[in-house]
C-alpha positions as CSV (number, residue, x, y, z in Angstrom):
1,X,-29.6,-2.0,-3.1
2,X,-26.3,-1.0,-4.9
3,X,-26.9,2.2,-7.0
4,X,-23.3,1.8,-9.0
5,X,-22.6,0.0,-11.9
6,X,-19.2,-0.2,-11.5
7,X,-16.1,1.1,-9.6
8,X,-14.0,3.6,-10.9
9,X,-10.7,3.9,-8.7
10,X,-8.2,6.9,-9.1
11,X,-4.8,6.3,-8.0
12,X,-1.6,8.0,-7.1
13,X,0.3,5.0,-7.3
14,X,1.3,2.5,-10.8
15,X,-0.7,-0.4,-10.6
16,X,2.4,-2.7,-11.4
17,X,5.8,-2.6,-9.4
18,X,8.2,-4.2,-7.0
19,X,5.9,-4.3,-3.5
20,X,2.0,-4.9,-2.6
21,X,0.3,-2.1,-2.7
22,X,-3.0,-2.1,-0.5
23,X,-4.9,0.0,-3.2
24,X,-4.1,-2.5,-5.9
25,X,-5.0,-5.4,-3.3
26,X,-7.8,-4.0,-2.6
27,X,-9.3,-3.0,-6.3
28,X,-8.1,-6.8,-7.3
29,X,-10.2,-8.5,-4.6
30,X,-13.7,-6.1,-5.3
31,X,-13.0,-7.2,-8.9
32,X,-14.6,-10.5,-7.9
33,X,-18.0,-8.9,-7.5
34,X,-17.7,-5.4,-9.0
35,X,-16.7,-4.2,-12.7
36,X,-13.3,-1.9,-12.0
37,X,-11.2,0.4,-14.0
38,X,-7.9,1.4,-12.0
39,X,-6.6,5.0,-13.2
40,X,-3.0,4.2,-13.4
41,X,-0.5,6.7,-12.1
42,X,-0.4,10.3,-13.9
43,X,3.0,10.5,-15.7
44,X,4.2,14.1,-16.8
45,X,6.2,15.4,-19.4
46,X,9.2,14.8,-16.9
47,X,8.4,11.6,-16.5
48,X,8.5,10.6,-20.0
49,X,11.4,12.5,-21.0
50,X,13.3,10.4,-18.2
51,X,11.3,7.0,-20.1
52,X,12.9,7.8,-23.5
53,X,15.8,8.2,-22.0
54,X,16.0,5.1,-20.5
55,X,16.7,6.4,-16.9
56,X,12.5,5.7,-15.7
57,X,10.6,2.8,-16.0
58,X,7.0,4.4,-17.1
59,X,5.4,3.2,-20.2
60,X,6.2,5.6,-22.9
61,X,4.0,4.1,-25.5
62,X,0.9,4.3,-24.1
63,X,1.1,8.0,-22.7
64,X,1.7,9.0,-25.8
65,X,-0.9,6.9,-27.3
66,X,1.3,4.4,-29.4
67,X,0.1,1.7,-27.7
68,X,-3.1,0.9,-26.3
69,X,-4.0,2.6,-22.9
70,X,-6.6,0.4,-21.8
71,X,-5.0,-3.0,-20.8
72,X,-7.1,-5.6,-19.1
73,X,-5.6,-7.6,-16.0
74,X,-7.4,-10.9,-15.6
75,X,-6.6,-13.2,-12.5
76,X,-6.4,-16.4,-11.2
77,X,-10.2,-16.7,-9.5
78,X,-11.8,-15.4,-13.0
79,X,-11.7,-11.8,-12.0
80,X,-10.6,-8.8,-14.2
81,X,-9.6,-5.2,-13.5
82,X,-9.4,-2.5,-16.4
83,X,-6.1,-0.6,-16.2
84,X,-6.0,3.0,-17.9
85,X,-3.0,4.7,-18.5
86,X,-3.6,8.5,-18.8
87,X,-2.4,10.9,-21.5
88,X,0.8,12.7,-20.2
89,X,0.0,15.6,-17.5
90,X,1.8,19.1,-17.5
91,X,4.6,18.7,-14.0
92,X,2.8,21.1,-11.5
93,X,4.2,19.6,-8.0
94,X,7.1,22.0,-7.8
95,X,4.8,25.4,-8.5
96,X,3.5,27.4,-5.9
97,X,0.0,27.0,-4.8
98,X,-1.1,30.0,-7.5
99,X,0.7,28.7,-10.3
100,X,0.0,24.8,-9.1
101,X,-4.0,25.1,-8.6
102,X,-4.4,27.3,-12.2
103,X,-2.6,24.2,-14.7
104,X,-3.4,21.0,-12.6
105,X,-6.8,22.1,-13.7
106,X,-6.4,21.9,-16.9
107,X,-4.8,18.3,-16.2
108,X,-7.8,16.9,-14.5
109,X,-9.7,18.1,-17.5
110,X,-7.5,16.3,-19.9
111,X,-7.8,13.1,-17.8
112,X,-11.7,13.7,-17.0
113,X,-11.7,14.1,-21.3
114,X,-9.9,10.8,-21.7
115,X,-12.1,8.8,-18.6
116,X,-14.8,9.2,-20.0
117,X,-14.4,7.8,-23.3
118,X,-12.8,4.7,-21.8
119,X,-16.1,4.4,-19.2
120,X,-18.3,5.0,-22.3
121,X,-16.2,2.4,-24.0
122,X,-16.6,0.0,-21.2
123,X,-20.1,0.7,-20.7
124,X,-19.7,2.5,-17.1
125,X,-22.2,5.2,-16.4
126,X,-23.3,5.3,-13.1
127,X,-19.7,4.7,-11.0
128,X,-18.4,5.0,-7.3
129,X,-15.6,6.5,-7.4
130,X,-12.5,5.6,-4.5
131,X,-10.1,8.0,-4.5
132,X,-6.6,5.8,-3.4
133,X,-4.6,8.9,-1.6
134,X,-4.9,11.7,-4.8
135,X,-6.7,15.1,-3.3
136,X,-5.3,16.8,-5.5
137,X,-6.7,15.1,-8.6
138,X,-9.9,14.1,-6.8
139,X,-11.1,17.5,-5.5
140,X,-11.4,18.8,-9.0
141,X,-12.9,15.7,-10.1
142,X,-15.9,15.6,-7.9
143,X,-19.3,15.2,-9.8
144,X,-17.6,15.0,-12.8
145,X,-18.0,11.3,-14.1
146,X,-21.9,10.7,-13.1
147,X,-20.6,9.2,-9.7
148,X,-23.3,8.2,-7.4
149,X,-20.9,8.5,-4.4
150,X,-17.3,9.2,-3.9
151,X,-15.7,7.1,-0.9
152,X,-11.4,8.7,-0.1
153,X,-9.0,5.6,0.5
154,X,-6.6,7.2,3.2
155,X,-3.8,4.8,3.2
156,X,-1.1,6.9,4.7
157,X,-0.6,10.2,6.4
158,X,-0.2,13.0,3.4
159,X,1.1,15.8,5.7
160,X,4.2,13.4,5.8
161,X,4.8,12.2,2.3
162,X,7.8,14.4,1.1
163,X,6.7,14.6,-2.8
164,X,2.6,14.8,-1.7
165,X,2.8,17.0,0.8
166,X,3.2,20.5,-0.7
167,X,-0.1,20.6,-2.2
168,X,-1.7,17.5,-1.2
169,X,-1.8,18.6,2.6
170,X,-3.6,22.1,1.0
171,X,-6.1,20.0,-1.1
172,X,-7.2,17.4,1.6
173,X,-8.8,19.2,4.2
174,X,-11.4,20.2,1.6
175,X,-11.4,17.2,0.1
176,X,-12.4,15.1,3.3
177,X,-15.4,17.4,4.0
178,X,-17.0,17.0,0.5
179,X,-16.6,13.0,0.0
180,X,-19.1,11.0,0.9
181,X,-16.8,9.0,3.5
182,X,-13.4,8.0,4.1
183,X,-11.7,4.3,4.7
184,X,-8.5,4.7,6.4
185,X,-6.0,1.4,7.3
186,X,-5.4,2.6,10.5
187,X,-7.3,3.3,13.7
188,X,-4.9,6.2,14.1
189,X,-5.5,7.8,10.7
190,X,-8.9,7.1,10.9
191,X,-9.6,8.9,14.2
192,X,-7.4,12.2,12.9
193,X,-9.4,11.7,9.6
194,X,-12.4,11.9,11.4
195,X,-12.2,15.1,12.6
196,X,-13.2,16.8,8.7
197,X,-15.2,13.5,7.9
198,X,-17.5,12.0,10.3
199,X,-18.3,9.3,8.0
200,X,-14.7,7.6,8.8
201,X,-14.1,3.8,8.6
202,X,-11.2,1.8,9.0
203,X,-10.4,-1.1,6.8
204,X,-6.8,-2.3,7.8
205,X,-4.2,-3.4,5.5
206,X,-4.0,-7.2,4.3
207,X,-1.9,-9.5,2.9
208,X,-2.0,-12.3,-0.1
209,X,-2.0,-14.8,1.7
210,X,-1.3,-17.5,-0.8
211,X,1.2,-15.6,-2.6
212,X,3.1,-15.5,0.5
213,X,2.4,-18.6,2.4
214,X,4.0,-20.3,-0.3
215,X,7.4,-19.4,1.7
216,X,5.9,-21.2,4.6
217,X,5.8,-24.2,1.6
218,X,9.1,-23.4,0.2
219,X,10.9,-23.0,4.1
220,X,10.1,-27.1,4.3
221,X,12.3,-27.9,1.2
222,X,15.4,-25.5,1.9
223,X,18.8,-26.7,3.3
224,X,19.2,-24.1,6.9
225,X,21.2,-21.5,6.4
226,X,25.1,-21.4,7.9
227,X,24.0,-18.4,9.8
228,X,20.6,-17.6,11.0
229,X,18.8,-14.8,8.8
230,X,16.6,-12.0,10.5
231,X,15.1,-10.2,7.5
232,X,13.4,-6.7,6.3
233,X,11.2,-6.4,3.3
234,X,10.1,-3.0,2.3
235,X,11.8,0.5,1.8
236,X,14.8,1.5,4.1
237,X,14.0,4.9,4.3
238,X,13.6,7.6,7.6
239,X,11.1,5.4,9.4
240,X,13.8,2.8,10.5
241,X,15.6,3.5,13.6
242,X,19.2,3.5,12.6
243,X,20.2,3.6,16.2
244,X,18.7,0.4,16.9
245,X,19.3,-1.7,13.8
246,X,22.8,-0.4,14.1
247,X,23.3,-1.8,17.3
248,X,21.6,-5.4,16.5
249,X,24.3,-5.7,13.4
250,X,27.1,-5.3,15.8
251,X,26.1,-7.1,18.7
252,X,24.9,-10.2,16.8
253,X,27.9,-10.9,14.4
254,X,26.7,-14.6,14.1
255,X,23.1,-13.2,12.4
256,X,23.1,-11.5,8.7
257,X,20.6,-9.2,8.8
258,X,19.0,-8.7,5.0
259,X,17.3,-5.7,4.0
260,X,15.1,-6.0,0.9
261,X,14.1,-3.2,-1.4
262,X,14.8,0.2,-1.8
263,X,17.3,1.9,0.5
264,X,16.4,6.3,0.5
265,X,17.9,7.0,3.4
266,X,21.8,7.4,2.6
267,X,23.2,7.2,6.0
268,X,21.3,3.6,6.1
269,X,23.6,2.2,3.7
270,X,27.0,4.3,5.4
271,X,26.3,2.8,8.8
272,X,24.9,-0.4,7.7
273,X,27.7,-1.1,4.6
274,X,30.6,-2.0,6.7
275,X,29.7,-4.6,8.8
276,X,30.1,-8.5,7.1
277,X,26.9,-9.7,8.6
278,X,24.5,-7.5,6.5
279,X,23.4,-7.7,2.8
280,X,21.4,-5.1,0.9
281,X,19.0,-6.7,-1.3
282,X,17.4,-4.9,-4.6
283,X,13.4,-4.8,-5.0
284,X,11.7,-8.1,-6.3
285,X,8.3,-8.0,-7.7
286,X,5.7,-9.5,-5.1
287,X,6.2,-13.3,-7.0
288,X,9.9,-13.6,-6.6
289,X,9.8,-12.7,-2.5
290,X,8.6,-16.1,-1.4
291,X,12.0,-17.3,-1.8
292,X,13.7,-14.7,0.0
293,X,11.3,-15.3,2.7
294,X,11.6,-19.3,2.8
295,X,15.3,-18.7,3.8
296,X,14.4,-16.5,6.7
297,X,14.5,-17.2,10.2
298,X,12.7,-14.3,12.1
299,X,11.9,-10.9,10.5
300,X,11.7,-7.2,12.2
301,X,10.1,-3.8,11.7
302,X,12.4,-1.5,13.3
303,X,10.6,1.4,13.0
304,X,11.2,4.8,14.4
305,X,8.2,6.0,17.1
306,X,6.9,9.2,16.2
307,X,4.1,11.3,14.8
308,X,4.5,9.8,11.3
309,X,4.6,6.1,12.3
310,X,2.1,6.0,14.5
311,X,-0.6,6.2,11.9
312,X,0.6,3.2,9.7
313,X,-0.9,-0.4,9.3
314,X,2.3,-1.7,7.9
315,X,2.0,-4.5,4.8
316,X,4.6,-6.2,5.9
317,X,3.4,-7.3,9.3
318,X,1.0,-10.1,7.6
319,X,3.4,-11.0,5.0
320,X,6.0,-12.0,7.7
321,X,3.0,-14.1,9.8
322,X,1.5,-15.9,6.1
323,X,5.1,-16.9,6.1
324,X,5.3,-18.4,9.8
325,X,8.4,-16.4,10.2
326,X,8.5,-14.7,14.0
327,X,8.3,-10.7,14.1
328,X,10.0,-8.6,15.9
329,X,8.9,-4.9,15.9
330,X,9.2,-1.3,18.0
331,X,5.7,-0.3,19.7
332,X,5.6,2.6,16.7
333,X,1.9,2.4,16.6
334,X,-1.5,0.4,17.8
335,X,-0.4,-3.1,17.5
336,X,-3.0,-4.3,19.7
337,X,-4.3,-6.9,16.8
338,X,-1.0,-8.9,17.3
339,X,-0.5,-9.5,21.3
340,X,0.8,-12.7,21.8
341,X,1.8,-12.9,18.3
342,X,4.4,-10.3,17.5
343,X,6.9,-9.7,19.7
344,X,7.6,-5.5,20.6
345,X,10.5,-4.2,21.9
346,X,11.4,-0.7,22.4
347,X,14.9,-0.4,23.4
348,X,18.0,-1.7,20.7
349,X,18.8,-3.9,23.6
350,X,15.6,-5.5,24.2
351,X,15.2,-5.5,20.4
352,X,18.1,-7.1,19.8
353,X,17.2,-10.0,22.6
354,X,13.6,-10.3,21.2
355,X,15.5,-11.3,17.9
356,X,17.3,-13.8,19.7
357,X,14.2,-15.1,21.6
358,X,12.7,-15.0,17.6
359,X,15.1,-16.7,16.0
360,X,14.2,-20.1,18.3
361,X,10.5,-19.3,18.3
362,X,9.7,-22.3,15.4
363,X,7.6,-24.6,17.7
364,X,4.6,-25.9,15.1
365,X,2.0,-24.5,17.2
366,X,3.6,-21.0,17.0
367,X,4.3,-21.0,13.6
368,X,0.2,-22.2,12.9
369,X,-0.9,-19.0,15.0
370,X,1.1,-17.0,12.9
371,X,-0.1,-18.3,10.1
372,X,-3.8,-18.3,11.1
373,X,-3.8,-14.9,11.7
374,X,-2.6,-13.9,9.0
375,X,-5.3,-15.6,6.8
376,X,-7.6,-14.2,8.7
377,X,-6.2,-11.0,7.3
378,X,-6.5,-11.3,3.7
379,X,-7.0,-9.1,1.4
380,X,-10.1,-11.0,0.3
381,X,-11.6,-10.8,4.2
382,X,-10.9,-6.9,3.8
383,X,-12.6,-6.3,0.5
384,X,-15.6,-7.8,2.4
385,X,-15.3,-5.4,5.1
386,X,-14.5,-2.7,2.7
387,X,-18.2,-3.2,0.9
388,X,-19.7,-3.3,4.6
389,X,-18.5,0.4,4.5
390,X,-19.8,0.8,0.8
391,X,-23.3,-0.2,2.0
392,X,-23.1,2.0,4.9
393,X,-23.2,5.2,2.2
394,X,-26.5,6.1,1.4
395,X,-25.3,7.6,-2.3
396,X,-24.3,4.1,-2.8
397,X,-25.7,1.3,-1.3
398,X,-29.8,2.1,-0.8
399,X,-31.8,0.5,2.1
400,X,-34.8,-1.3,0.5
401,X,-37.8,-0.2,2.7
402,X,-40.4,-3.2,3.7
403,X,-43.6,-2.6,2.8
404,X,-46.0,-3.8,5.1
């Protein structure tokens, strides 16, 4: 029998933005059978000096209490998530760990303060808290809002996350061995994860699948392309092998490769800048990459193989297959799910011919497989699995004895 009333989910991400985020997913699709409130990212007084001068987009208004903090999202299937924005937090991340541990105290009491009058508001007393990747907020936090169980939503490796990592990688060992369990969206994370928690689940990553099988749609109506498009969605950053894409640009001059999102690694856009045959393009919210996608012939993950890497579940992978499109990707991590499906190739030559072997991989058949997999890796089938580990927690979910 559920013992919560509702779910209360603390974030260390915004709940809008220009990519799918699997904690937003995630909250979206348990909103169909659970009450949620989504505890929007915690902007300092850094943050919103940058706002009001226009070089950050953070809502200034409602950290400051001008405007309402509470918004409600409601969806297409009827659902609705609460969104709270927090009052402004004191910038800590740069202090040492002294310094750092005495005032982001006094920050989790100023949001604890402010949570609970919106959970009063909305009638929540009894929640289960998930905790999407925030240690640092959530350690402090524990037993403080009448939770019945606390559940850690690993979705990334925090020793490696450059801006997380200071204190984060100080607050999470802790942190694991006080939750009630932790839900990882890899088998890699969750078997390192497992190590401070044995109560360690893995719930990989999905995708929407009719937000992006709609390129699959789209693909049918639009004229082909002059030159065959191999594309990337995501952030160019230090995971992507520059060796490798480097040498696919210039050995396949009839291909323009197209790189969509953010680029933070500088010497991406040196290498990459010069050649004709690539085009760098800026973030799109999740709506507006169906298009981008429809014009693709073949996609790629070209990540780098290393400690790092290894422990992802990327996003991306399903978006590619809703869309039919043909992946090509390194062997970074346990890929096992797609054999058959996604093509891996280690070497920038045998990437580069796996891209050519991709790029006239559009028999029907293959584009259905790719396709069915990827609905079978929604983000709806994961919220399922997701509340299969919820009922597994005895704080949360409590087996009804049979009398006899």
């Amino acid at each position: 029998m559920q013992q919560f009333d509702s779910i209360v989910c603390l974030g260390q991400t915004t709940w809008e933005g220009d990519f799918q985020k699997a904690v937003v997913q995630l909250m979206t699709e348990l909103s169909v059978r659970h009450r949620v409130l989504y505890v929007d990212y915690q902007y300092t007084l850094k943050d919103w000096a940058m706002g009001v001068a226009g070089r950050q987009d953070m809502p200034v208004r409602q950290t400051v209490r001008l405007k309402n903090p509470l918004l409600k999202k409601t969806f297409a299937n009827g659902s609705e998530v609460y969104v709270w924005t927090p009052p402004l937090m004191l910038p800590v991340n740069w202090m040492s760990p002294k310094a750092h541990d005495l005032l982001v105290q006094q920050n989790v009491n100023r949001l604890i303060k402010g949570l609970r009058r919106v959970m009063s508001q909305l009638n929540m007393t009894r929640p289960l808290v998930i905790n999407g990747l925030n240690p640092v907020f959530g350690l402090p936090m524990l037993h403080q809002l009448n939770e019945c169980a606390t559940i850690y939503y690993c979705f990334d490796e925090i020793t490696i996350i450059n801006w997380m990592s200071r204190h984060g990688s100080r607050y999470e060992p802790d942190y694991l061995q006080e939750v009630d369990a932790v839900v990882t969206t890899s088998e890699t994370l969750r078997r390192s994860k497992s190590l401070l928690q044995p109560n360690a689940y893995c719930v990989k990553n999905g995708v929407n699948f009719e937000l992006f099988n709609q390129a699959y749609q789209l693909a049918q109506q639009e004229p082909v392309p002059e030159k065959p498009i191999v594309g990337y969605l995501g952030t160019a950053d230090n995971r992507i092998n520059l060796e490798l894409v480097g040498y696919c640009v210039r050995t396949m001059p009839d291909v323009t490769f197209q790189f969509v999102g953010e680029v933070h690694e500088p010497s991406f856009m040196k290498l990459l800048a010069v050649y004709p045959n690539v085009v760098f393009t800026p973030p799109h919210q999740p709506a507006e990459l169906p298009p981008l996608l429809a014009k693709m012939k073949a996609t790629m993950i070209p990540f780098v193989c290393n400690e790092h890497t290894y422990t992802i579940y990327p996003l991306k992978i399903n978006e590619y297959l809703a869309a039919g499109l043909p992946v090509v990707s390194t062997p970074f991590s346990l890929l096992d799910d797609f054999a058959g499906v996604v093509e891996l190739a280690a070497s920038p030559e045998d990437f580069a011919q796996a891209l050519r072997k991709a790029l006239a991989d559009d028999a029907p058949e293959r584009v259905q497989a790719r396709i069915a997999m990827a609905k079978n890796n929604s983000w709806a089938r994961r919220a399922e699995e997701f509340e299969a580990v919820i009922q597994k927690v005895p704080a949360a979910w409590a087996t009804e004895s049979v009398s006899g």
